[in-house]
MIDOSE-1310 file (N, C-alpha, C; in nm, 2 decimals, decimal comma, always signed):
residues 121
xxxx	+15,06/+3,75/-6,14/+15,11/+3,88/-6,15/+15,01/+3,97/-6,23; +15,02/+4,08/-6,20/+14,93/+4,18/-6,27/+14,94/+4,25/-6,38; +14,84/+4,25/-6,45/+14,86/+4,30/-6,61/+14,92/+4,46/-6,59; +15,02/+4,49/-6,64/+15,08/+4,65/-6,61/+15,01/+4,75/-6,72
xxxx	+14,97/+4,86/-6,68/+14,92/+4,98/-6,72/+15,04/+5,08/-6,76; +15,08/+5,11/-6,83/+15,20/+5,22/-6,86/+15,16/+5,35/-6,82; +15,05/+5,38/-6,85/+15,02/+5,55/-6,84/+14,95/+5,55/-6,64; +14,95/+5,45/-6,60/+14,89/+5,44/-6,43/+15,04/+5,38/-6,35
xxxx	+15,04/+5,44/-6,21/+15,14/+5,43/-6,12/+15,14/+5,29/-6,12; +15,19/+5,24/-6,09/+15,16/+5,04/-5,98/+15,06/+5,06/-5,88; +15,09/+5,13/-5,80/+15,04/+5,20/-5,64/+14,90/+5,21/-5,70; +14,85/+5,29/-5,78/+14,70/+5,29/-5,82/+14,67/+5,20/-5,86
xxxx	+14,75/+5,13/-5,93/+14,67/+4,98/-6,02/+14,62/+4,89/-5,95; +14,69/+4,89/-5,79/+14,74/+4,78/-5,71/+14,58/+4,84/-5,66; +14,53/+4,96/-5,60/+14,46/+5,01/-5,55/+14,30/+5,00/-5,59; +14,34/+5,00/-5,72/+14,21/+4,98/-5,82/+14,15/+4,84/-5,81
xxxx	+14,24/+4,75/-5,86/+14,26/+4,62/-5,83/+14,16/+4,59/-5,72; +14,23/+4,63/-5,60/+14,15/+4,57/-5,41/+14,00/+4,66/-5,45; +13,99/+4,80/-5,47/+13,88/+4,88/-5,47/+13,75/+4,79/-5,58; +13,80/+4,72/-5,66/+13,68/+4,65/-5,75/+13,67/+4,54/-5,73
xxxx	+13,78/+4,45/-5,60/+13,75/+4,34/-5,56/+13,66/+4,35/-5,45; +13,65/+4,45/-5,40/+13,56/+4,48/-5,28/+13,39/+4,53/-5,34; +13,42/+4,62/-5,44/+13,29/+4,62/-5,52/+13,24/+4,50/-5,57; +13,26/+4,41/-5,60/+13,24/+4,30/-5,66/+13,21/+4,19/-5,55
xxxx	+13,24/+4,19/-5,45/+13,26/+4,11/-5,33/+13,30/+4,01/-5,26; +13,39/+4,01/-5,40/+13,53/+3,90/-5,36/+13,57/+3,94/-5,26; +13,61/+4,06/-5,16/+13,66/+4,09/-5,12/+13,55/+4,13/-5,00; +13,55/+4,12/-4,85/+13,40/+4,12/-4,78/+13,48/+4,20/-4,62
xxxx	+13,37/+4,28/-4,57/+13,40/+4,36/-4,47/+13,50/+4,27/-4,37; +13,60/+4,27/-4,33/+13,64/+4,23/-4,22/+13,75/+4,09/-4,33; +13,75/+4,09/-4,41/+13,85/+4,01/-4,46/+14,01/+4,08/-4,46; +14,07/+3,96/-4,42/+14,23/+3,99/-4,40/+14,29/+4,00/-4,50
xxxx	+14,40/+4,14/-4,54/+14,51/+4,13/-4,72/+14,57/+4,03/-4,65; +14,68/+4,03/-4,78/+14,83/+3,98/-4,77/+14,88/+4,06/-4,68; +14,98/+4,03/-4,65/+15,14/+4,15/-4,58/+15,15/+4,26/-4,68; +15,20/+4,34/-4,59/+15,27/+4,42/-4,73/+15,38/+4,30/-4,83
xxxx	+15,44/+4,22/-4,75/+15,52/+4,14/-4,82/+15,48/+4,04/-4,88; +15,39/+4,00/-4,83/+15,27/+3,88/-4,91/+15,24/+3,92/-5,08; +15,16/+4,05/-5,03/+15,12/+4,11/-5,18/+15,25/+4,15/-5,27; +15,34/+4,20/-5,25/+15,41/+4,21/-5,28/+15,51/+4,06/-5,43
xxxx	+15,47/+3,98/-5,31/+15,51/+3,83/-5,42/+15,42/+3,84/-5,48; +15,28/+3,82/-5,46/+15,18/+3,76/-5,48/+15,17/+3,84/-5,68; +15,17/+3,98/-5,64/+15,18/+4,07/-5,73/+15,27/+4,09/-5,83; +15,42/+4,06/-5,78/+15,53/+4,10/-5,85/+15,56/+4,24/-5,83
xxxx	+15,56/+4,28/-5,73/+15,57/+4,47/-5,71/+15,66/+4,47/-5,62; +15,77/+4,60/-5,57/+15,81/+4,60/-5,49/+15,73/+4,67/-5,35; +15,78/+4,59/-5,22/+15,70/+4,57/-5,10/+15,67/+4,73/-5,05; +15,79/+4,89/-5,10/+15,75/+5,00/-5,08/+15,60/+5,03/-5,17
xxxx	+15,62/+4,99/-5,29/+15,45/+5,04/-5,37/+15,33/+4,96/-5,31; +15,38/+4,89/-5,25/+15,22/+4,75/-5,17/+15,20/+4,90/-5,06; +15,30/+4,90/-5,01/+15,29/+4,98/-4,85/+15,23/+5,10/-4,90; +15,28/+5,19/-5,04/+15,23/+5,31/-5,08/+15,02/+5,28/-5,11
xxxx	+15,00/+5,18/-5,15/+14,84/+5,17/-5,18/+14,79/+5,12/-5,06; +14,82/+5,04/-4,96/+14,77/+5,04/-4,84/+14,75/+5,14/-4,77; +14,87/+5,23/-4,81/+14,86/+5,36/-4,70/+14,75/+5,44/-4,75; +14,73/+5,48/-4,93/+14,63/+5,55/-4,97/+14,48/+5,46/-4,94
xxxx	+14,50/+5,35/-4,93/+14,33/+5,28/-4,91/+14,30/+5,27/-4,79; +14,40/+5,27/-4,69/+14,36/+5,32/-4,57/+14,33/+5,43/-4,54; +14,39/+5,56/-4,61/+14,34/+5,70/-4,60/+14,15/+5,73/-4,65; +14,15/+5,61/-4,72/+14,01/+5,68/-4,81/+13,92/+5,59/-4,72
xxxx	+13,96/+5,50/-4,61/+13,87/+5,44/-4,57/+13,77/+5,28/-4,59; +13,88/+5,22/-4,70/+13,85/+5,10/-4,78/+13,93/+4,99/-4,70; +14,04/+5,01/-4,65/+14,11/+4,92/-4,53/+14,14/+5,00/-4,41; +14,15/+4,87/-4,32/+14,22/+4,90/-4,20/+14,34/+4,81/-4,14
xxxx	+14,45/+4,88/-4,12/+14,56/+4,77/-4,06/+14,57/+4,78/-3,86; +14,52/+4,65/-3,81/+14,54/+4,66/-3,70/+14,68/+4,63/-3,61; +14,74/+4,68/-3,58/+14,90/+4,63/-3,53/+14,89/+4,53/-3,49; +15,00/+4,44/-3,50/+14,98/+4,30/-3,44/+14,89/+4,20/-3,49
xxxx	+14,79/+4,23/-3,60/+14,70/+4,16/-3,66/+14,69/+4,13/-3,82; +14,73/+4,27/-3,86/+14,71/+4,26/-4,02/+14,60/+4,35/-4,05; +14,64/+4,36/-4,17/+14,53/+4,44/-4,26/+14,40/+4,43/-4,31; +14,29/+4,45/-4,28/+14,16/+4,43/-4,34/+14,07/+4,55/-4,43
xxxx	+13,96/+4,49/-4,47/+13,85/+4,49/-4,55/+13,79/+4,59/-4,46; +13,81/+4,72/-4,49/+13,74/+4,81/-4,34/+13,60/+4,79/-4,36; +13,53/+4,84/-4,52/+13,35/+4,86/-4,53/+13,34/+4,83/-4,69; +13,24/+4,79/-4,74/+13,19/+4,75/-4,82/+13,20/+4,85/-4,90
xxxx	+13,20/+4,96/-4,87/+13,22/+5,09/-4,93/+13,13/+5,13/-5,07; +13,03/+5,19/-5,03/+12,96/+5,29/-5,12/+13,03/+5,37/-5,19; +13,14/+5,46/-5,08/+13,16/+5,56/-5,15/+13,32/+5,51/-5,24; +13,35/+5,37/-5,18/+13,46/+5,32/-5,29/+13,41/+5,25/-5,42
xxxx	+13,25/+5,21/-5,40/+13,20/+5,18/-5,55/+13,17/+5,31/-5,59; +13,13/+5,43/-5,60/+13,13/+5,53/-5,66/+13,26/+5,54/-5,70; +13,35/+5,57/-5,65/+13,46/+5,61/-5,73/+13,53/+5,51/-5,78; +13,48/+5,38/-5,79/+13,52/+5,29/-5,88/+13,47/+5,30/-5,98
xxxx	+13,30/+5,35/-5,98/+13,21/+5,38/-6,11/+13,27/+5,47/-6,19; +13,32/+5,57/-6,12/+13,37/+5,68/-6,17/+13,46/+5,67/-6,25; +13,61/+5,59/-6,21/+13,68/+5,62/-6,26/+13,63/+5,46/-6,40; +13,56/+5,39/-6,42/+13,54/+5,28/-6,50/+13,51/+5,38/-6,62
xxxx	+13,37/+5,48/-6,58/+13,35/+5,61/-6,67/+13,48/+5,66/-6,78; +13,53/+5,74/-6,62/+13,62/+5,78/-6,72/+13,75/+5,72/-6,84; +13,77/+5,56/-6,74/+13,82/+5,48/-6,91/+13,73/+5,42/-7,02; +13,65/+5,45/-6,99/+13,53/+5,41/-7,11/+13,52/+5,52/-7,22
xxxx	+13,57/+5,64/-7,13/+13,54/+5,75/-7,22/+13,63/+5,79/-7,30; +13,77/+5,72/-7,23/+13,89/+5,73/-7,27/+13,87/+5,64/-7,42; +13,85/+5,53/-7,40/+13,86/+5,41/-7,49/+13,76/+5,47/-7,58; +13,63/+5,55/-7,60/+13,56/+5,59/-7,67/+13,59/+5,65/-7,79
xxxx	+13,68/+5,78/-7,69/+13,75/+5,90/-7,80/+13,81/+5,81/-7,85; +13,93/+5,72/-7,83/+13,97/+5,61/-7,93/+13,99/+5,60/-8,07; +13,82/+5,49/-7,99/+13,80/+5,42/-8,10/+13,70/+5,49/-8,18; +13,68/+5,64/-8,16/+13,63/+5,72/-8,27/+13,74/+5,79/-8,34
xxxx	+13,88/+5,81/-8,30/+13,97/+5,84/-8,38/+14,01/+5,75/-8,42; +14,00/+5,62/-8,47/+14,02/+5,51/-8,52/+13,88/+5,44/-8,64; +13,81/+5,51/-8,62/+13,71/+5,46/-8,69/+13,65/+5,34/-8,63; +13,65/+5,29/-8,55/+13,59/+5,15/-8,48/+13,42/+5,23/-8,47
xxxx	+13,36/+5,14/-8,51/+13,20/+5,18/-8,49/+13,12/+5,13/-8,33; +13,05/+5,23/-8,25/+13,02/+5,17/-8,14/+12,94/+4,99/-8,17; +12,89/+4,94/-8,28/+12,87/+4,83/-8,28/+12,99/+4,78/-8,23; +13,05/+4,75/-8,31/+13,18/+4,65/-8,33/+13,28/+4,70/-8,15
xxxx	+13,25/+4,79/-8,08/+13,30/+4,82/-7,95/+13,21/+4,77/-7,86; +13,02/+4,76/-7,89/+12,97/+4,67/-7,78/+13,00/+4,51/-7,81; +13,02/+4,48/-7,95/+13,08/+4,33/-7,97/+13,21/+4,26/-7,84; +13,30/+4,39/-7,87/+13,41/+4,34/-7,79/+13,35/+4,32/-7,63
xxxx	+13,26/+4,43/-7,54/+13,26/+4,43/-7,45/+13,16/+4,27/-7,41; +13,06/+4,25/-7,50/+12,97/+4,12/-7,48/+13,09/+4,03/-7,47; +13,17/+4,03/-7,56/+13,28/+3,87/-7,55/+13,36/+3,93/-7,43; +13,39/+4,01/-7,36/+13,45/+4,01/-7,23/+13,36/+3,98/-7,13
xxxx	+13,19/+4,02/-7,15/+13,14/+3,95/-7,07/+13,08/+3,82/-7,05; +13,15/+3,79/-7,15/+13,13/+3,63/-7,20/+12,97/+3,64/-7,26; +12,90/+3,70/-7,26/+12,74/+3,68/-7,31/+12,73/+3,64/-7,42; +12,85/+3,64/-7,49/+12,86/+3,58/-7,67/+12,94/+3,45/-7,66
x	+12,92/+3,36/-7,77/+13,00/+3,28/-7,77/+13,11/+3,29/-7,92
């Protein structure tokens, strides 16, 4: 199941989710999703919000659902790693203002991101 965001819809989370699996390339041109009902379990969401981010990732051009076949991996997408960069930006920037109204020093904030990227032990 998926870690839940309070201040982000499901529908986007779910969206963000496939959009940086595909950047990353877990996720590869011509690969088949789940069902809408697949994802749905798979997820923990109900099977209308799977259908709501399919429908928006099909609009921007990141999937394609063929009738009778299922849903795929439309393109590798440039312009869906841009606005994945984009919006990574803008929670970084989020998490910035933060931890400057908290007093967290940017050391101690590239600390945390090295142990997420595991490069520390």
């Amino acid at each position: 199941m998926a870690q839940i965001q309070r201040n982000q819809p499901l529908y986007e989370q779910l969206m963000w989710r496939i959009k940086a699996q595909v950047a990353a390339g877990v996720l590869v041109i011509g690969e088949k999703l789940p069902s809408v009902r697949e994802m749905a379990l798979i997820e923990g969401l109900n099977p209308n919000t799977v259908a709501k981010a399919y429908k928006a990732l099909e609009a921007q051009n990141v999937i394609e659902t063929v009738t009778g076949k299922g849903t795929f991996i439309r393109r590798n997408g440039e312009n869906a790693d841009n606005e994945l960069v984009e919006q990574l930006k803008n929670k970084l920037t989020e998490v910035t203002i933060e931890a400057k109204r908290v007093s967290i020093s940017p050391n101690q904030l590239h600390s945390w991101i090295d142990e997420l990227y595991g490069e520390k032990q």
